[in-house]
N, C-alpha and C positions, 0 to 999 in steps of 0.2 A: 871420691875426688874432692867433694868440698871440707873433708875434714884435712886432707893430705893440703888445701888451699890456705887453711885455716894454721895447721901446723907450722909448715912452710912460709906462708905469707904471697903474699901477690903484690907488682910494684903498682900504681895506676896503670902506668902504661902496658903491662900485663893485664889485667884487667878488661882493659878497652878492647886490647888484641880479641880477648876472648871470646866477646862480647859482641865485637865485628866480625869474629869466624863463626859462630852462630846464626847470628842474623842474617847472614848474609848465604850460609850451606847450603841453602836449598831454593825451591824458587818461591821468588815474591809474589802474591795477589794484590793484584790489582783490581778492586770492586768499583761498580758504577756510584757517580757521585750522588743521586737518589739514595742510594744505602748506605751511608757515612752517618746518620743518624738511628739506625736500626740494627749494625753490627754488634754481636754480643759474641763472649769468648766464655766457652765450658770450665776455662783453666780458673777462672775467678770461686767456683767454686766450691775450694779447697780439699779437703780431705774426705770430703763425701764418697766417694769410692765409684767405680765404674756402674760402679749397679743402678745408680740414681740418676748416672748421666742420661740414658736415655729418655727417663719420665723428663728430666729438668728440660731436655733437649726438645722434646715434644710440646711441653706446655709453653716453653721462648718460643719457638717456631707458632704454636696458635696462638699469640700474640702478635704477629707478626715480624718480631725480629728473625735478622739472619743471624746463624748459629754455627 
């Protein structure tokens, strides 16, 4: 899909569209304002593969971030 974007092109406002059908597809969490300092996301990191997520996932979590 992102080479056919690539080939093709996207206007901005294509783009945005996209971007807002995304974000928007599914439902939003909303977390307590106490955890807006401790929120961490798996997706940062990168191509480490499935296999690693759970140790990485475990060692954020005993530090106490959410994951």
């Amino acid at each position: 899909m992102l080479m056919a974007f690539d080939l093709i092109g996207l206007s901005l406002l294509e783009c945005e569209s996209l971007m807002k059908a995304m974000v928007f597809s599914g439902q939003l969490l909303h977390w307590p304002g106490q955890w807006l300092d401790t929120i961490a996301s798996l997706q940062s990191i990168g191509s480490t593969g499935n296999k690693a997520k759970p140790i990485v996932a475990s060692a954020m979590a005993a530090i106490g971030l959410k994951v």
